[in-house]
C-alpha positions as CSV (number, residue, x, y, z in Angstrom):
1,X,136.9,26.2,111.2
2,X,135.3,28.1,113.9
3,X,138.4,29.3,115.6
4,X,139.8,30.6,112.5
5,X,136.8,32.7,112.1
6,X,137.3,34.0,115.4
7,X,140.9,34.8,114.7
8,X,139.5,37.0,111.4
9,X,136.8,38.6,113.2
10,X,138.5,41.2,115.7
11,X,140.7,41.6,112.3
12,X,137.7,42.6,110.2
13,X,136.2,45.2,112.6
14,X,139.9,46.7,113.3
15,X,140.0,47.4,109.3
16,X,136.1,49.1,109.4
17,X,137.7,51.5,112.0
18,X,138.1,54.8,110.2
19,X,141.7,56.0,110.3
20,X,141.9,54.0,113.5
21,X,139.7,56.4,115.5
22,X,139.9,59.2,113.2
23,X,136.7,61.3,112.1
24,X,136.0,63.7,109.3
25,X,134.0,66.9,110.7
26,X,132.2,69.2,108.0
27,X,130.4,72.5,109.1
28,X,127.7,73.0,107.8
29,X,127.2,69.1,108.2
30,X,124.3,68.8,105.8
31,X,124.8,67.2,102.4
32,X,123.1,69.9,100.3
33,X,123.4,73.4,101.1
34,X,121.3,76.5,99.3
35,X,122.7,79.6,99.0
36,X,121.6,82.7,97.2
37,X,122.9,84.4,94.1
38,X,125.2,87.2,95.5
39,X,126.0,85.7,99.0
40,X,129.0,84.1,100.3
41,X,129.3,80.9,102.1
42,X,132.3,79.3,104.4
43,X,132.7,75.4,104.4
44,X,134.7,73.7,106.6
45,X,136.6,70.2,106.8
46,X,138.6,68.9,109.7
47,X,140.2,65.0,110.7
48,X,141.8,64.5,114.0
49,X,143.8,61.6,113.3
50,X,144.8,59.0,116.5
51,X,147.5,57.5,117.6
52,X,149.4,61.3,116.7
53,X,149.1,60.4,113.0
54,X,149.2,63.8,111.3
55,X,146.2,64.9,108.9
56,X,145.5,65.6,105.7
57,X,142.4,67.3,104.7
58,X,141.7,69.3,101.0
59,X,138.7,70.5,99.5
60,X,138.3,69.3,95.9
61,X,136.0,69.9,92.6
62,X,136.5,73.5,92.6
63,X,137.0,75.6,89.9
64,X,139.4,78.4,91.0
65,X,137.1,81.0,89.8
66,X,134.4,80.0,92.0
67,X,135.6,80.4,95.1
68,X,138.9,79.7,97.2
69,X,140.4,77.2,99.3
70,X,143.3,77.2,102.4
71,X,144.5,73.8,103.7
72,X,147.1,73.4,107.1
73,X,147.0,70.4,109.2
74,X,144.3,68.4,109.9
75,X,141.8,71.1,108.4
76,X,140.5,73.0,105.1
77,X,138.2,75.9,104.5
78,X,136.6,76.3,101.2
79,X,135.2,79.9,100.4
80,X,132.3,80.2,97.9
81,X,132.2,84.4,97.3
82,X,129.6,86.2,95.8
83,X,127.7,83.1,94.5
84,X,126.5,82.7,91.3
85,X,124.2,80.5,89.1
86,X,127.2,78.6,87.4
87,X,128.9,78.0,91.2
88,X,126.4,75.8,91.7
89,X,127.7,72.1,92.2
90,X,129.8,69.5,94.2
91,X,132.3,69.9,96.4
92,X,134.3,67.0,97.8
93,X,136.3,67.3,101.2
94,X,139.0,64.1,101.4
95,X,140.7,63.5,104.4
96,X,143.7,61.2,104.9
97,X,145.4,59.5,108.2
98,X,148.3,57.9,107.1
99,X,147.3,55.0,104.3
100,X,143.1,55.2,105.6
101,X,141.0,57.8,103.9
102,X,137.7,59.8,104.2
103,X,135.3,61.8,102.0
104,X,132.1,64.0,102.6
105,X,130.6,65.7,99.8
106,X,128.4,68.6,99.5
107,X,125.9,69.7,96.8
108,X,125.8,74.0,96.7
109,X,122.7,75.3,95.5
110,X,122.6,78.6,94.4
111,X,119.2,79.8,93.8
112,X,118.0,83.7,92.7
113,X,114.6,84.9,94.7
114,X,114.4,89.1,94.5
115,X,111.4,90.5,95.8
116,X,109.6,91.3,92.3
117,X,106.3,90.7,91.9
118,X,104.0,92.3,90.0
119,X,100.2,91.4,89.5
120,X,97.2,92.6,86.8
121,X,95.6,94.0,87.8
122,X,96.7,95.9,90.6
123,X,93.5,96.8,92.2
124,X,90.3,94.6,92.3
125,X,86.6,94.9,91.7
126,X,84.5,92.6,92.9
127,X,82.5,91.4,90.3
128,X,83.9,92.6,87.0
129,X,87.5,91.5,87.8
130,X,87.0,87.4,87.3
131,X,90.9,86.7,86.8
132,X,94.1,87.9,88.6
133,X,97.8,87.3,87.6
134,X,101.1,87.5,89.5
135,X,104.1,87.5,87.7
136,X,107.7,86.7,89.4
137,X,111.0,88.0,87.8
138,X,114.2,86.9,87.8
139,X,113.9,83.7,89.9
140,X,115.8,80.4,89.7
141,X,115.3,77.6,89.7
142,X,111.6,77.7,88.6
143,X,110.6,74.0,88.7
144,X,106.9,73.8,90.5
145,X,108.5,71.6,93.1
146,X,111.0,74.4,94.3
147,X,109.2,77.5,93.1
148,X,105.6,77.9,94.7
149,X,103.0,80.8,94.0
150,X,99.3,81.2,95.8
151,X,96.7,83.6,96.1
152,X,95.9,84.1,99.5
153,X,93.5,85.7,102.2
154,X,95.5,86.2,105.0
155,X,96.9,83.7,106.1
156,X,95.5,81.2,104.2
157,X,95.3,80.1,100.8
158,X,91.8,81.8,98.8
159,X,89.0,79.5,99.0
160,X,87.4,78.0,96.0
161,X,90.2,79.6,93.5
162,X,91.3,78.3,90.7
163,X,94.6,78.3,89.0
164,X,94.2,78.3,85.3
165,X,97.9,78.4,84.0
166,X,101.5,78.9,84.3
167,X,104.1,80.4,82.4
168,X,108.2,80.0,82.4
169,X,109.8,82.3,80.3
170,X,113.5,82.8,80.4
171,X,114.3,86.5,81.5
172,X,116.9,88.4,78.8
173,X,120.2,88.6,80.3
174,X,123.9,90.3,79.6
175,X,125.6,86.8,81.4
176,X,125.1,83.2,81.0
177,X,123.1,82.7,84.0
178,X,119.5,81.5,82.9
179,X,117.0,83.5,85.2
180,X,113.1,83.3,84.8
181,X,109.8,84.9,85.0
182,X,106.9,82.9,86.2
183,X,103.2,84.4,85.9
184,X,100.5,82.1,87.4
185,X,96.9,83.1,86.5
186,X,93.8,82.5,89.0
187,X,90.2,81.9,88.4
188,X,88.6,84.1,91.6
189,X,85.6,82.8,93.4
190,X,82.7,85.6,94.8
191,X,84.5,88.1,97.3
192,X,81.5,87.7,99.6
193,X,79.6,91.1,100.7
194,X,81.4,93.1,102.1
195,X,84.7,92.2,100.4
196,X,88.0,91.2,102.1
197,X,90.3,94.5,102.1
198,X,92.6,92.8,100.3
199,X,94.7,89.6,98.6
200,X,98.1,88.5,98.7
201,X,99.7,86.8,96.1
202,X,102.7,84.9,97.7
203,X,105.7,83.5,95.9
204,X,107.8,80.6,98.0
205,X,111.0,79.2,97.2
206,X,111.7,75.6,99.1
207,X,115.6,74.1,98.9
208,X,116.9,71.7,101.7
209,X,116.8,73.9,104.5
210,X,115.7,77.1,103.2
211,X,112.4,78.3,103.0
212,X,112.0,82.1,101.8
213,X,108.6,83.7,100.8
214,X,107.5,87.1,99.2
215,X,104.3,88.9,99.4
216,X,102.6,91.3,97.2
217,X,99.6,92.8,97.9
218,X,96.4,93.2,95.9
219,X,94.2,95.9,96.9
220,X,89.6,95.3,96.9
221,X,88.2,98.4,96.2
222,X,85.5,98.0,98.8
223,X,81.9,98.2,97.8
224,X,82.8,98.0,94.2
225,X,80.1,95.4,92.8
226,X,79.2,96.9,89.1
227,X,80.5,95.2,86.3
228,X,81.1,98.4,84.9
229,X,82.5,101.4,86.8
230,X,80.2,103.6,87.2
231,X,80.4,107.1,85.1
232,X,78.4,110.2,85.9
233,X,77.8,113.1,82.9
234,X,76.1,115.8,85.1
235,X,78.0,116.6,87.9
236,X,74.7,118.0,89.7
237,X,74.0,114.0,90.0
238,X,77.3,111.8,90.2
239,X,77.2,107.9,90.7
240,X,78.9,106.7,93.6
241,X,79.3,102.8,93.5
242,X,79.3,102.3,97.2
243,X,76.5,100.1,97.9
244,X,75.3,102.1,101.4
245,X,74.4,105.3,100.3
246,X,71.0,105.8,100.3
247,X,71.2,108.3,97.2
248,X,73.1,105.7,95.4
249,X,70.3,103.6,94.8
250,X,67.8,106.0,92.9
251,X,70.4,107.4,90.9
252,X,72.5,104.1,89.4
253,X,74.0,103.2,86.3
254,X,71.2,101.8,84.3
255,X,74.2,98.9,83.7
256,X,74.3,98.4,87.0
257,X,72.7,95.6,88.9
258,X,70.1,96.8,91.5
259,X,71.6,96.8,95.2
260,X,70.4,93.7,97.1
261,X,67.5,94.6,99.5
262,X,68.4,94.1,103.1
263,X,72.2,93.9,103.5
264,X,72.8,97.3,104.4
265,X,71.8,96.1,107.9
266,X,74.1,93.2,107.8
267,X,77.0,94.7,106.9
268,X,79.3,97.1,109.0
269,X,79.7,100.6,109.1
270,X,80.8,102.0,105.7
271,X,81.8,105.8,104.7
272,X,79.6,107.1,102.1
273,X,80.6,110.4,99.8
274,X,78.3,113.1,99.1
275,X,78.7,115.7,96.6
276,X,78.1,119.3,97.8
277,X,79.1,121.7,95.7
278,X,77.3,123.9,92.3
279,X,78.2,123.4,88.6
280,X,81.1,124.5,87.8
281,X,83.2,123.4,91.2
282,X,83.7,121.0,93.1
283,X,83.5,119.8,97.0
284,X,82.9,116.2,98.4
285,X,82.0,115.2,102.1
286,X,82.9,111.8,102.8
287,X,81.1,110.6,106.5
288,X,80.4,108.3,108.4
289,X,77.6,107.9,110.6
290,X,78.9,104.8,112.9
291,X,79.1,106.8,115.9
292,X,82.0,108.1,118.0
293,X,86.0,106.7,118.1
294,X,85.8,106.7,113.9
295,X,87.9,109.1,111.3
296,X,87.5,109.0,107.9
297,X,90.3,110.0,105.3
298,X,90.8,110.8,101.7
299,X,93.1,108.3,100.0
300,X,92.7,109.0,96.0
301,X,91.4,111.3,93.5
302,X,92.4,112.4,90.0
303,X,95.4,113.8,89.4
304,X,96.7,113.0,93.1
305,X,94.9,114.7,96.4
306,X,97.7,117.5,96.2
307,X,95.7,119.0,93.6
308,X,93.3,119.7,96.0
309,X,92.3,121.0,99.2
310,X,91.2,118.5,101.9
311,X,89.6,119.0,105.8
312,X,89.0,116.6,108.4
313,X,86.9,116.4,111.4
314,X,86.6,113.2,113.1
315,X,84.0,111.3,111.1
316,X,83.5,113.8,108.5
317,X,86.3,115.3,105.5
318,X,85.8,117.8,103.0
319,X,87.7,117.5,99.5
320,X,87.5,120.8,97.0
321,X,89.0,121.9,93.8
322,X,90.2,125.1,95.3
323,X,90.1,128.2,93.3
324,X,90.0,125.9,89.7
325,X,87.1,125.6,88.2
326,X,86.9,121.3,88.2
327,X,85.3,121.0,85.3
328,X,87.9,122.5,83.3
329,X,89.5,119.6,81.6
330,X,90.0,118.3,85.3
331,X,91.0,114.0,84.8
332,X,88.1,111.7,85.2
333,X,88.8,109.0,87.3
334,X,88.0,107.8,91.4
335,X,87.5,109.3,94.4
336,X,88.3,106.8,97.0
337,X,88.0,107.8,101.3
338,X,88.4,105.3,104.2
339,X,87.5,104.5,107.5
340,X,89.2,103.9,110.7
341,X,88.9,101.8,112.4
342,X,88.0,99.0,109.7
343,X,89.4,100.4,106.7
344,X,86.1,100.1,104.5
345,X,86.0,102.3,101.6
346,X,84.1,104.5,99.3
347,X,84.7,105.0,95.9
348,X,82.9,107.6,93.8
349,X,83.8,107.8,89.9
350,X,83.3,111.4,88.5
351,X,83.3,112.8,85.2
352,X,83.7,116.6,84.0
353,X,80.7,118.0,82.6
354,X,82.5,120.0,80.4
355,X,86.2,120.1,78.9
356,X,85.4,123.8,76.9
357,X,84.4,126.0,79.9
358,X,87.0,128.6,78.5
359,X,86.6,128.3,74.9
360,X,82.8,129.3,75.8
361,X,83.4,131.7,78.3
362,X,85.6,133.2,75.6
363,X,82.8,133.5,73.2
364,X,80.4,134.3,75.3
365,X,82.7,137.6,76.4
366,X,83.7,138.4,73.0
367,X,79.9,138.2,71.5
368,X,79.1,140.8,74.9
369,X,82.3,143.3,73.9
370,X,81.0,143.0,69.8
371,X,77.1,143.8,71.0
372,X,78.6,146.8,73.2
373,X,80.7,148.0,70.0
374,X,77.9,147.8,67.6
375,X,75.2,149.5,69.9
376,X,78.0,152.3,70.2
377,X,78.1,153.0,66.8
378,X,74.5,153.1,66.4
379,X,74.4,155.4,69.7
380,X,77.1,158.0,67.1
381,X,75.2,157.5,63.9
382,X,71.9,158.9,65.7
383,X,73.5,161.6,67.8
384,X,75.2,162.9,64.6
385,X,71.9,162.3,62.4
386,X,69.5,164.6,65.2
387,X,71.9,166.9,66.4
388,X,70.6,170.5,65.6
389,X,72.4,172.5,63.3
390,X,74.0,175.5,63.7
């Protein structure tokens, strides 16, 4: 009994000998394989048969539309071109040496991840915005275990925020090829004083071997803490919402909340705006008193800051109207500067005092030309009444 088990042995391993020495070589070697929607991919499959046995390799489970295959000896390369959703699948690679054959299969995923990312809102106020939402478009797939999004600061995920929901909707397309938009909405925690410059809301896609990330950005208005903006009706006395300047706290939004004593000397150097012009124009001086090596620059107000003129020296710019009167239906909205080094801000909100200048100035002029007119006439009546007669 034992010697005939010897006998089988060596007769057993020779038949677990692929091919008898032969070996089935794929490149890219790994069983699952991502690629994106649009891209090409090359796969190839070689057997190098012994004992000079000639090879036989093909590439099976293809759909001729998806792609294209060329075969010789002992090799076959599959071409996957310009990859799309429905590509995705199995592809089978069967070798043969003589009567022994081999197989290697590969699973192609094709995956869509365009940079679009959109968020609500796109700036942030510390304080009255308590929620933030970043939307993806046109990804697939979207399942949470593939398709990632977080909020982050830096490099790291926000601390203490909270995710509230998510929602898949199916994008509307002209082809067959599902594609989704994800939105993920966060709960914010307090910014801290002074606030981070900004957040990032980052969108990861994870497949076997691929790991591909996109990054939107989400801008703090710095030093904006009001619930409310801020809205001046005078502009002899605007409301600037940065927390620094000193004028800023006698003249608030009586919505406002008070500006807490003692962290101006914590915190670092901020710009503060100052308005310096009479009714009826307009001029701003944004400064900063932090001492020498600093610049401050304009970077928004109404209407765009080619609508006005704009100087800068160093730690000190000047923004004015020009030659138009400002308050003459000029857009309401933020003036913004910033500081460099550091990049803190200062935002001051500003709105016309009056939006029928003209109209006024138009009555005013023609009452004046009417009083002139009438005192003429009274001017001939009398002359001809006490002229002398002849």
């Amino acid at each position: 009994m034992e010697q005939g088990l010897a006998l089988l042995l060596p007769l057993f391993l020779g038949l677990l000998q692929p091919g008898h020495g032969g070996r089935l070589e794929v490149e890219p070697p790994e069983p699952e394989v991502a690629v994106a929607v649009g891209e090409s991919r090359q796969f190839a499959c070689r057997l190098a048969c012994a004992d000079g046995q000639v090879a036989s390799v093909q590439w099976r489970g293809l759909d001729t539309s998806l792609g294209s295959v060329k075969s010789g000896t002992g090799s076959s390369v599959l071409w996957v071109h310009n990859a799309s959703l429905s590509a995705a699948g199995t592809r089978m690679c069967v070798g043969y040496c003589g009567k022994r054959s081999f197989h290697h299969t590969v699973n192609l995923l094709v995956f869509a991840f365009p940079d679009q990312l959109t968020v609500s809102p796109e700036s942030l106020v510390p304080g009255r915005d308590r929620e933030v939402a970043c939307t993806a478009h046109n990804v697939s797939p979207a399942r949470p275990d593939v398709f990632s999004m977080s909020l982050l600061l830096g490099d790291q995920e926000l601390e203490g925020v909270q995710t509230l929901d998510r929602d898949v909707m199916e994008e509307p397309q002209e082809d067959e090829d599902p594609l989704f938009q994800v939105t993920e909405r966060w709960l914010l925690p307090p910014l801290g004083i002074p606030a981070p410059p900004t957040l990032h809301c980052q969108v990861t896609m994870s497949l076997p071997g691929l790991n591909r990330s996109h990054r939107q950005s989400i801008p703090v208005l710095q030093g904006l803490t009001s619930p409310e903006p801020c809205v001046t009706t005078s502009l002899e006395s605007p409301i600037t919402t940065s927390p620094e300047t000193p004028e800023q706290t006698s003249t608030h939004s009586p919505r406002s909340p008070d500006p807490e004593p003692g962290n101006s000397s914590t915190r670092p150097c901020h710009p503060e705006i100052h308005q310096v012009s009479a009714l009826g124009t307009l001029e701003l001086l944004c400064e900063a008193a932090c001492g020498p090596g600093v610049a401050v620059h304009w970077t928004q107000a109404p209407g765009g800051l080619a609508a006005y003129k704009t100087r800068e020296a160093g730690a000190q710019a000047w923004l004015t109207s020009g030659s138009t009167l400002w308050t003459e239906c000029h857009p309401e909205g933020w003036f913004q500067c910033r500081l460099d080094p550091g990049g803190q801000m200062a935002n001051l909100y500003l709105v016309p005092e009056i939006c029928s200048l003209p109209a006024s100035a138009a009555l005013w002029t023609g009452s004046l030309v009417l009083g002139l007119l009438l005192l003429v006439f009274l001017i001939y009546r009398l002359w001809k009444r006490c002229r002398p007669t002849s």
